[in-house]
C-alpha positions as CSV (number, residue, x, y, z in Angstrom):
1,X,0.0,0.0,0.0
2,X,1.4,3.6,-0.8
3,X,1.8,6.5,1.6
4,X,-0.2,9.0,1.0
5,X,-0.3,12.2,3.5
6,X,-3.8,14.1,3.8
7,X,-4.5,17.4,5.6
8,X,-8.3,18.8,6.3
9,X,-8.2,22.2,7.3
10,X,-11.2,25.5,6.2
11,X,-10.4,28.2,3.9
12,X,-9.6,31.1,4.7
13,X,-8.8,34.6,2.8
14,X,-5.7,34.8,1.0
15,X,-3.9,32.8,3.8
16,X,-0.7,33.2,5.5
17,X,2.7,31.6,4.9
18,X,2.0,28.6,7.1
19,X,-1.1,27.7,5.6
20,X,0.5,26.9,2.3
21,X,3.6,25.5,4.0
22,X,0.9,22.7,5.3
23,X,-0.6,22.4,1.9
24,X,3.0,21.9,0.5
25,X,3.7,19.1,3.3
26,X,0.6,16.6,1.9
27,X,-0.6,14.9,-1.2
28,X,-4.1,16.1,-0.9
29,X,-5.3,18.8,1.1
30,X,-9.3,19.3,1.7
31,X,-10.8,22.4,2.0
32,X,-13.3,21.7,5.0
33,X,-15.6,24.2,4.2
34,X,-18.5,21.9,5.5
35,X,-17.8,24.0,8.7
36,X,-19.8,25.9,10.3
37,X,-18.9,29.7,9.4
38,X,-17.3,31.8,12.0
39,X,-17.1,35.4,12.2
40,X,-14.5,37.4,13.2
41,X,-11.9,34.5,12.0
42,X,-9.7,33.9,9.2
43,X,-12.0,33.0,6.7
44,X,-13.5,36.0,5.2
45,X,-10.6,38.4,6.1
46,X,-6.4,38.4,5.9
47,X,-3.9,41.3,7.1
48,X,-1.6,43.4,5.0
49,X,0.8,45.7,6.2
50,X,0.9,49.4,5.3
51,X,2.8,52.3,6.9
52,X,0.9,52.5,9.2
53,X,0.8,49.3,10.5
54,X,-1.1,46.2,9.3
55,X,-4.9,46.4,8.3
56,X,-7.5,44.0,7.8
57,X,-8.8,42.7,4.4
58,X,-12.4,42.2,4.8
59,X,-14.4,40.3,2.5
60,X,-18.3,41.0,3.5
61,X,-20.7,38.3,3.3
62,X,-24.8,37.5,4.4
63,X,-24.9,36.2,7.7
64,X,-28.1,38.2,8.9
65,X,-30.1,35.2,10.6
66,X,-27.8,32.7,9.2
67,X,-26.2,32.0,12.5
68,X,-25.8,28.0,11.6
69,X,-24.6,28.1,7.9
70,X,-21.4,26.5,6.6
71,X,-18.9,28.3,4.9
72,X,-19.7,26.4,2.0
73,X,-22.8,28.2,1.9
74,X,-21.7,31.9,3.3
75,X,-22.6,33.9,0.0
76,X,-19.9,37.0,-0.1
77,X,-22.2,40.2,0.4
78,X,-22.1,42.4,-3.0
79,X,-19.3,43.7,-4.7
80,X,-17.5,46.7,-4.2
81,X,-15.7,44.6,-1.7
82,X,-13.5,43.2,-4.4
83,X,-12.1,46.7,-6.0
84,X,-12.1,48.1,-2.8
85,X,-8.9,45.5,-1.9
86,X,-7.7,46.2,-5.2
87,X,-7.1,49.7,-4.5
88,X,-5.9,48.9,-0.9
89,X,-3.1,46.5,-2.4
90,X,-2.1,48.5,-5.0
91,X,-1.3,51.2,-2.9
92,X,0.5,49.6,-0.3
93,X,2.8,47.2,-2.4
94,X,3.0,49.5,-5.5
95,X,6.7,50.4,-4.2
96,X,7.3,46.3,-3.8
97,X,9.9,44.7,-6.0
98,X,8.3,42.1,-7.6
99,X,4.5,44.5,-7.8
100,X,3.6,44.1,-11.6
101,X,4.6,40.7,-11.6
102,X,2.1,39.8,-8.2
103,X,-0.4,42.4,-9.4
104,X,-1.0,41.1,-12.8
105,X,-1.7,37.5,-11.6
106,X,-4.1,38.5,-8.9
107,X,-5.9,41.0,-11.0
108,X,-8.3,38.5,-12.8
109,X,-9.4,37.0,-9.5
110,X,-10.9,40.2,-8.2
111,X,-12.3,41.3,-11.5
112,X,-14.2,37.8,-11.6
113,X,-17.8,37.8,-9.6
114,X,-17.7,35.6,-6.7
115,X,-20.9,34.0,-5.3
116,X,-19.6,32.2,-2.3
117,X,-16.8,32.9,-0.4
118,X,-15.3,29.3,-0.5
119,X,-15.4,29.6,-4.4
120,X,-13.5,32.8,-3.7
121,X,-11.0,31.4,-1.3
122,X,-10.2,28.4,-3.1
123,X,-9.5,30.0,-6.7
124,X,-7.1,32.5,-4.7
125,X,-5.5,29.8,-2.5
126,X,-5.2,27.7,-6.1
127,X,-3.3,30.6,-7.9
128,X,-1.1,31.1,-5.0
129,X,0.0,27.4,-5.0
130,X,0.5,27.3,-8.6
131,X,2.9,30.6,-8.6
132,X,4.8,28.8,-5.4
133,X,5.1,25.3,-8.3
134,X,2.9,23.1,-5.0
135,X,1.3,20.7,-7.2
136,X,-0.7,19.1,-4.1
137,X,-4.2,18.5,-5.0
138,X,-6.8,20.9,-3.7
139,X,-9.9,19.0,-3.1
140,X,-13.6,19.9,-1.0
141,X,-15.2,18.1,1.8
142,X,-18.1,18.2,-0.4
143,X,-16.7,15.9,-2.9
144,X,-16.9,12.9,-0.1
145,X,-19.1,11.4,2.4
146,X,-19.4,13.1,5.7
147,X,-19.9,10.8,8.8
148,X,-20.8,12.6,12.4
149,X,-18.3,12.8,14.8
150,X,-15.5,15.3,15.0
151,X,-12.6,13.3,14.9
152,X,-14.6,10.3,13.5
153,X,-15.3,12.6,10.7
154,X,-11.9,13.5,9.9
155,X,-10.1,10.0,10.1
156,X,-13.3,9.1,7.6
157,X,-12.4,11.5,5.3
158,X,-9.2,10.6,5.1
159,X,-9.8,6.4,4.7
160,X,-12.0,8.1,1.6
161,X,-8.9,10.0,0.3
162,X,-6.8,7.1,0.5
163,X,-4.6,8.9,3.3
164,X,-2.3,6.8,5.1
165,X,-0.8,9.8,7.3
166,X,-3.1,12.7,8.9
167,X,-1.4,16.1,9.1
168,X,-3.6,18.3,11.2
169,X,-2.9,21.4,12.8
170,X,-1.5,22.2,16.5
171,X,-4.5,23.8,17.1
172,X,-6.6,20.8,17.0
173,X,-4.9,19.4,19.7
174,X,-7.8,20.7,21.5
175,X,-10.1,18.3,20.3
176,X,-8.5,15.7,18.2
177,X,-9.3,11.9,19.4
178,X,-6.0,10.2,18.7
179,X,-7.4,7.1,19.8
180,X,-9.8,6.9,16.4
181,X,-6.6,7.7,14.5
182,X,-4.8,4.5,15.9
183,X,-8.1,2.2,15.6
184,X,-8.1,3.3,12.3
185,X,-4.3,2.9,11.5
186,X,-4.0,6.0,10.1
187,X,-0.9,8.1,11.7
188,X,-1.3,11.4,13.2
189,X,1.6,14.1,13.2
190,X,1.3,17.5,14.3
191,X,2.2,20.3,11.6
192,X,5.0,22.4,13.2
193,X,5.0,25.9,11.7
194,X,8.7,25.9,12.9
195,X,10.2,29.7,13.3
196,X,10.2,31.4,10.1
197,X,13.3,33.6,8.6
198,X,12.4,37.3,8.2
199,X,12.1,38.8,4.3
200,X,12.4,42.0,3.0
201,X,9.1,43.8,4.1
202,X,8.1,47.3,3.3
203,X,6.4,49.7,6.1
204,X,8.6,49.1,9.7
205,X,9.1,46.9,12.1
206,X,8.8,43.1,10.3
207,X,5.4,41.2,11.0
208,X,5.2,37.6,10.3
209,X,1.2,37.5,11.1
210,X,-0.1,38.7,7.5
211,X,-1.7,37.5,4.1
212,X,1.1,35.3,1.9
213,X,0.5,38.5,-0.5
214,X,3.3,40.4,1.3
215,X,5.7,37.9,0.9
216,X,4.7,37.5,-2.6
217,X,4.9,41.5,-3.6
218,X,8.5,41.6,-1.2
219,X,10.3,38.1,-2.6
220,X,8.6,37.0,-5.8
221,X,9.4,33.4,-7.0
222,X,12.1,33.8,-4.0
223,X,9.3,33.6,-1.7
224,X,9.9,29.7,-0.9
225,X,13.0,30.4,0.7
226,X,11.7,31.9,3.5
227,X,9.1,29.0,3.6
228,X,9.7,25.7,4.1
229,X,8.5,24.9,0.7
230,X,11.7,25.6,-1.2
231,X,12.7,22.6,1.0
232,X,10.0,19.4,0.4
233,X,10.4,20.4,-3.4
234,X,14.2,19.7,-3.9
Protein backbone atom coordinates (compact mmCIF):
# COMPACT_ATOMS: atom_id res chain seq x y z
CA UNK A 1 0.00 0.00 0.00
CA UNK A 2 1.44 3.58 -0.80
CA UNK A 3 1.78 6.55 1.56
CA UNK A 4 -0.16 9.05 1.05
CA UNK A 5 -0.34 12.16 3.46
CA UNK A 6 -3.84 14.13 3.81
CA UNK A 7 -4.45 17.38 5.59
CA UNK A 8 -8.27 18.77 6.33
CA UNK A 9 -8.21 22.18 7.29
CA UNK A 10 -11.20 25.52 6.20
CA UNK A 11 -10.41 28.24 3.92
CA UNK A 12 -9.59 31.08 4.74
CA UNK A 13 -8.78 34.61 2.85
CA UNK A 14 -5.67 34.85 0.95
CA UNK A 15 -3.92 32.81 3.78
CA UNK A 16 -0.69 33.19 5.51
CA UNK A 17 2.71 31.57 4.87
CA UNK A 18 2.01 28.63 7.09
CA UNK A 19 -1.12 27.72 5.55
CA UNK A 20 0.51 26.89 2.29
CA UNK A 21 3.56 25.50 4.05
CA UNK A 22 0.88 22.68 5.31
CA UNK A 23 -0.55 22.38 1.93
CA UNK A 24 2.99 21.89 0.51
CA UNK A 25 3.69 19.09 3.32
CA UNK A 26 0.62 16.57 1.92
CA UNK A 27 -0.58 14.94 -1.25
CA UNK A 28 -4.09 16.11 -0.94
CA UNK A 29 -5.34 18.81 1.07
CA UNK A 30 -9.29 19.27 1.73
CA UNK A 31 -10.85 22.42 2.05
CA UNK A 32 -13.28 21.67 5.05
CA UNK A 33 -15.61 24.16 4.20
CA UNK A 34 -18.51 21.86 5.47
CA UNK A 35 -17.79 23.96 8.74
CA UNK A 36 -19.78 25.94 10.28
CA UNK A 37 -18.93 29.71 9.45
CA UNK A 38 -17.32 31.79 12.03
CA UNK A 39 -17.14 35.41 12.24
CA UNK A 40 -14.46 37.41 13.20
CA UNK A 41 -11.87 34.46 12.01
CA UNK A 42 -9.68 33.85 9.23
CA UNK A 43 -12.03 32.97 6.70
CA UNK A 44 -13.51 35.95 5.16
CA UNK A 45 -10.56 38.43 6.14
CA UNK A 46 -6.36 38.38 5.93
CA UNK A 47 -3.89 41.31 7.15
CA UNK A 48 -1.57 43.43 5.01
CA UNK A 49 0.83 45.71 6.23
CA UNK A 50 0.86 49.39 5.32
CA UNK A 51 2.81 52.33 6.88
CA UNK A 52 0.94 52.49 9.25
CA UNK A 53 0.78 49.33 10.48
CA UNK A 54 -1.14 46.15 9.32
CA UNK A 55 -4.85 46.37 8.31
CA UNK A 56 -7.53 43.95 7.75
CA UNK A 57 -8.76 42.70 4.37
CA UNK A 58 -12.43 42.19 4.85
CA UNK A 59 -14.39 40.32 2.46
CA UNK A 60 -18.29 41.04 3.46
CA UNK A 61 -20.66 38.26 3.26
CA UNK A 62 -24.84 37.45 4.39
CA UNK A 63 -24.87 36.25 7.73
CA UNK A 64 -28.07 38.16 8.87
CA UNK A 65 -30.12 35.23 10.62
CA UNK A 66 -27.80 32.71 9.18
CA UNK A 67 -26.23 31.98 12.47
CA UNK A 68 -25.77 28.03 11.59
CA UNK A 69 -24.61 28.13 7.89
CA UNK A 70 -21.36 26.50 6.56
CA UNK A 71 -18.91 28.33 4.85
CA UNK A 72 -19.66 26.45 1.96
CA UNK A 73 -22.84 28.21 1.92
CA UNK A 74 -21.70 31.91 3.25
CA UNK A 75 -22.63 33.93 0.03
CA UNK A 76 -19.93 37.02 -0.06
CA UNK A 77 -22.16 40.23 0.36
CA UNK A 78 -22.09 42.44 -2.98
CA UNK A 79 -19.35 43.72 -4.67
CA UNK A 80 -17.50 46.70 -4.20
CA UNK A 81 -15.67 44.60 -1.68
CA UNK A 82 -13.46 43.23 -4.39
CA UNK A 83 -12.13 46.66 -6.02
CA UNK A 84 -12.11 48.15 -2.77
CA UNK A 85 -8.93 45.47 -1.92
CA UNK A 86 -7.68 46.20 -5.18
CA UNK A 87 -7.10 49.71 -4.50
CA UNK A 88 -5.94 48.86 -0.85
CA UNK A 89 -3.12 46.49 -2.43
CA UNK A 90 -2.07 48.48 -4.98
CA UNK A 91 -1.27 51.25 -2.85
CA UNK A 92 0.51 49.61 -0.28
CA UNK A 93 2.83 47.20 -2.40
CA UNK A 94 2.97 49.46 -5.55
CA UNK A 95 6.67 50.43 -4.18
CA UNK A 96 7.31 46.29 -3.80
CA UNK A 97 9.89 44.74 -6.03
CA UNK A 98 8.27 42.12 -7.61
CA UNK A 99 4.54 44.48 -7.81
CA UNK A 100 3.64 44.11 -11.58
CA UNK A 101 4.56 40.69 -11.57
CA UNK A 102 2.10 39.75 -8.21
CA UNK A 103 -0.42 42.36 -9.45
CA UNK A 104 -1.04 41.13 -12.78
CA UNK A 105 -1.71 37.45 -11.55
CA UNK A 106 -4.14 38.50 -8.87
CA UNK A 107 -5.94 40.97 -10.97
CA UNK A 108 -8.31 38.51 -12.83
CA UNK A 109 -9.37 36.95 -9.53
CA UNK A 110 -10.85 40.21 -8.24
CA UNK A 111 -12.26 41.28 -11.45
CA UNK A 112 -14.25 37.75 -11.56
CA UNK A 113 -17.81 37.79 -9.59
CA UNK A 114 -17.68 35.57 -6.69
CA UNK A 115 -20.95 33.99 -5.29
CA UNK A 116 -19.64 32.25 -2.27
CA UNK A 117 -16.80 32.87 -0.39
CA UNK A 118 -15.32 29.33 -0.50
CA UNK A 119 -15.43 29.56 -4.38
CA UNK A 120 -13.51 32.76 -3.75
CA UNK A 121 -11.02 31.45 -1.33
CA UNK A 122 -10.19 28.39 -3.14
CA UNK A 123 -9.51 30.01 -6.71
CA UNK A 124 -7.12 32.50 -4.69
CA UNK A 125 -5.47 29.78 -2.54
CA UNK A 126 -5.18 27.69 -6.08
CA UNK A 127 -3.29 30.60 -7.86
CA UNK A 128 -1.06 31.10 -5.04
CA UNK A 129 -0.04 27.36 -4.98
CA UNK A 130 0.53 27.33 -8.59
CA UNK A 131 2.89 30.61 -8.58
CA UNK A 132 4.77 28.82 -5.42
CA UNK A 133 5.10 25.30 -8.31
CA UNK A 134 2.86 23.07 -5.04
CA UNK A 135 1.35 20.73 -7.24
CA UNK A 136 -0.66 19.12 -4.13
CA UNK A 137 -4.18 18.52 -4.99
CA UNK A 138 -6.82 20.92 -3.71
CA UNK A 139 -9.86 19.00 -3.14
CA UNK A 140 -13.65 19.87 -0.99
CA UNK A 141 -15.20 18.07 1.76
CA UNK A 142 -18.06 18.23 -0.37
CA UNK A 143 -16.73 15.94 -2.88
CA UNK A 144 -16.86 12.93 -0.13
CA UNK A 145 -19.08 11.43 2.41
CA UNK A 146 -19.39 13.13 5.73
CA UNK A 147 -19.86 10.84 8.78
CA UNK A 148 -20.76 12.59 12.42
CA UNK A 149 -18.33 12.84 14.76
CA UNK A 150 -15.50 15.27 15.03
CA UNK A 151 -12.62 13.32 14.94
CA UNK A 152 -14.64 10.34 13.54
CA UNK A 153 -15.29 12.57 10.65
CA UNK A 154 -11.94 13.48 9.94
CA UNK A 155 -10.06 9.97 10.12
CA UNK A 156 -13.29 9.06 7.58
CA UNK A 157 -12.38 11.55 5.29
CA UNK A 158 -9.25 10.56 5.09
CA UNK A 159 -9.78 6.45 4.67
CA UNK A 160 -12.04 8.10 1.62
CA UNK A 161 -8.95 9.97 0.32
CA UNK A 162 -6.83 7.13 0.47
CA UNK A 163 -4.60 8.88 3.31
CA UNK A 164 -2.26 6.80 5.06
CA UNK A 165 -0.85 9.78 7.28
CA UNK A 166 -3.05 12.73 8.87
CA UNK A 167 -1.42 16.08 9.05
CA UNK A 168 -3.62 18.29 11.22
CA UNK A 169 -2.86 21.42 12.82
CA UNK A 170 -1.52 22.20 16.47
CA UNK A 171 -4.49 23.82 17.14
CA UNK A 172 -6.63 20.75 17.01
CA UNK A 173 -4.94 19.44 19.67
CA UNK A 174 -7.77 20.71 21.50
CA UNK A 175 -10.12 18.27 20.34
CA UNK A 176 -8.51 15.70 18.19
CA UNK A 177 -9.28 11.88 19.43
CA UNK A 178 -6.00 10.24 18.73
CA UNK A 179 -7.41 7.09 19.75
CA UNK A 180 -9.80 6.95 16.44
CA UNK A 181 -6.65 7.73 14.46
CA UNK A 182 -4.82 4.55 15.92
CA UNK A 183 -8.13 2.19 15.62
CA UNK A 184 -8.08 3.33 12.26
CA UNK A 185 -4.34 2.86 11.50
CA UNK A 186 -3.98 6.01 10.14
CA UNK A 187 -0.92 8.07 11.67
CA UNK A 188 -1.30 11.37 13.22
CA UNK A 189 1.61 14.11 13.21
CA UNK A 190 1.29 17.54 14.28
CA UNK A 191 2.20 20.26 11.65
CA UNK A 192 4.98 22.36 13.21
CA UNK A 193 5.02 25.86 11.66
CA UNK A 194 8.70 25.89 12.91
CA UNK A 195 10.20 29.67 13.33
CA UNK A 196 10.24 31.43 10.11
CA UNK A 197 13.28 33.55 8.60
CA UNK A 198 12.42 37.31 8.22
CA UNK A 199 12.08 38.80 4.35
CA UNK A 200 12.41 42.04 3.04
CA UNK A 201 9.12 43.75 4.13
CA UNK A 202 8.12 47.33 3.32
CA UNK A 203 6.38 49.72 6.14
CA UNK A 204 8.64 49.10 9.66
CA UNK A 205 9.07 46.89 12.11
CA UNK A 206 8.78 43.13 10.32
CA UNK A 207 5.42 41.22 11.03
CA UNK A 208 5.23 37.57 10.26
CA UNK A 209 1.23 37.47 11.05
CA UNK A 210 -0.07 38.70 7.52
CA UNK A 211 -1.66 37.51 4.09
CA UNK A 212 1.14 35.34 1.95
CA UNK A 213 0.50 38.50 -0.54
CA UNK A 214 3.30 40.41 1.31
CA UNK A 215 5.65 37.89 0.86
CA UNK A 216 4.70 37.50 -2.63
CA UNK A 217 4.87 41.48 -3.59
CA UNK A 218 8.48 41.59 -1.20
CA UNK A 219 10.25 38.07 -2.60
CA UNK A 220 8.56 37.04 -5.85
CA UNK A 221 9.37 33.35 -7.02
CA UNK A 222 12.15 33.84 -3.99
CA UNK A 223 9.34 33.65 -1.70
CA UNK A 224 9.92 29.74 -0.93
CA UNK A 225 12.97 30.39 0.71
CA UNK A 226 11.66 31.92 3.48
CA UNK A 227 9.06 29.01 3.56
CA UNK A 228 9.66 25.66 4.07
CA UNK A 229 8.51 24.86 0.69
CA UNK A 230 11.70 25.60 -1.20
CA UNK A 231 12.75 22.60 1.01
CA UNK A 232 9.99 19.43 0.40
CA UNK A 233 10.36 20.42 -3.42
CA UNK A 234 14.15 19.72 -3.89
Amino acid sequence: MSKKKVAILQSNYIPWKGYFDMIAAVDEFILYDDMQYTRRDWRNRNKIKTPQGTTWLSVPVKVKGKYHQTIAQTEIDGTNWADQHWKSLSMHYRRAPYFDEIIEMLEPLYKKDYKYLSELNRSLIECVCNYLNIDTKISSSQDYTLIEGKTERLVDLCIQAGGTEYISGPAAKDYVDETVFEKNNIKLTWFEYGKYPEYPQLWGDFVHQVSIVDMLFNCGQNAGKYMNVAARNL
